[in-house]
N, C-alpha and C positions, 0 to 999 in steps of 0.2 A: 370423362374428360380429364387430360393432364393438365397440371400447370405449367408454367415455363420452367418451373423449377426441376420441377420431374422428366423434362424433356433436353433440360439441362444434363443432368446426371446417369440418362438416358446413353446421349450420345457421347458420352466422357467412357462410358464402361464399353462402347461399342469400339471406338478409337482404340484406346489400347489399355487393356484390364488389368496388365501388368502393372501401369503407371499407378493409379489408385487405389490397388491394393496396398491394405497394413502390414507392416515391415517389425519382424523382432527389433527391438533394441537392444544396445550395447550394454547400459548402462540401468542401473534400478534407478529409478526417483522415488524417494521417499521425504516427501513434504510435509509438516506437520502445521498446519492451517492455522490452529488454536494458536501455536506458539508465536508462530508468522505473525497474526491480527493484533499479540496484544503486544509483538515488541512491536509494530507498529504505530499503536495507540498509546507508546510510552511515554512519547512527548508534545501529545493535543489530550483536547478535551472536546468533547462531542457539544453542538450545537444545538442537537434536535434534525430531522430531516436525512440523516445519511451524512450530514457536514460535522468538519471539525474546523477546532484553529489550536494554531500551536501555545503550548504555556511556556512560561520562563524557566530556564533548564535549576535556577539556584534552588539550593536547599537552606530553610528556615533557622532559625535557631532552635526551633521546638523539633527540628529532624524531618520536617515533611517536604513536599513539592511546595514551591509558589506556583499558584496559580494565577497571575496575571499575566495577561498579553507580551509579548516581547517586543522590547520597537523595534522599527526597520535595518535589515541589514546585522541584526543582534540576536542571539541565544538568550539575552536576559530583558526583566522588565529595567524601568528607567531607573525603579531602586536601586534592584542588584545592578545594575550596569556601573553604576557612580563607585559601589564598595567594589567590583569586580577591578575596574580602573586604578584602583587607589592601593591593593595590595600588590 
C-alpha cells in the first residue's frame, strides 16, 4: 500500500522528469557550521532547552563580557547604558 506521499512523488516524476531532476550548480557552497553557530552564540547566552537571550554587548574593566540582560530597544544593560550615554 502507498502513501499519499509516495503517490505524490509518483505522479510528479510521471508529469515531467525533467522538472525534478537535480541540476549542477554554478557556484561551490562551502559553509562552515561550527564557525556560523559560535558567531552566532557571540552575543546570547543559552538558557537551557534549545533557548537563548541576548547579553550586554560592554566590556568589564577586568576585560570580559557583561553578562546581564540588555533593556529594551538597547545593546547594553542599564549599567553600561548610563556610562555608554555619558562618554
Amino acid at each position: 500500500m502507498q502513501t499519499r506521499s509516495q503517490l505524490k512523488n509518483n505522479y510528479k516524476q510521471q508529469d515531467n522528469p525533467e522538472k525534478y531532476s537535480f541540476k549542477e550548480y554554478k557556484y561551490d557552497v562551502n559553509i562552515d557550521f561550527d564557525d556560523a553557530s559560535a558567531a552566532w552564540k557571540a552575543n546570547k547566552k543559552s538558557k537551557g532547552n534549545g533557548t537563548y537571550r541576548y547579553i550586554c554587548q560592554a566590556i568589564t574593566k577586568l576585560g570580559k563580557k557583561c553578562l546581564r540582560e540588555p533593556i529594551n530597544c538597547s545593546d547594553y544593560c542599564k549599567i553600561h547604558n548610563k556610562t555608554i550615554s555619558l562618554t
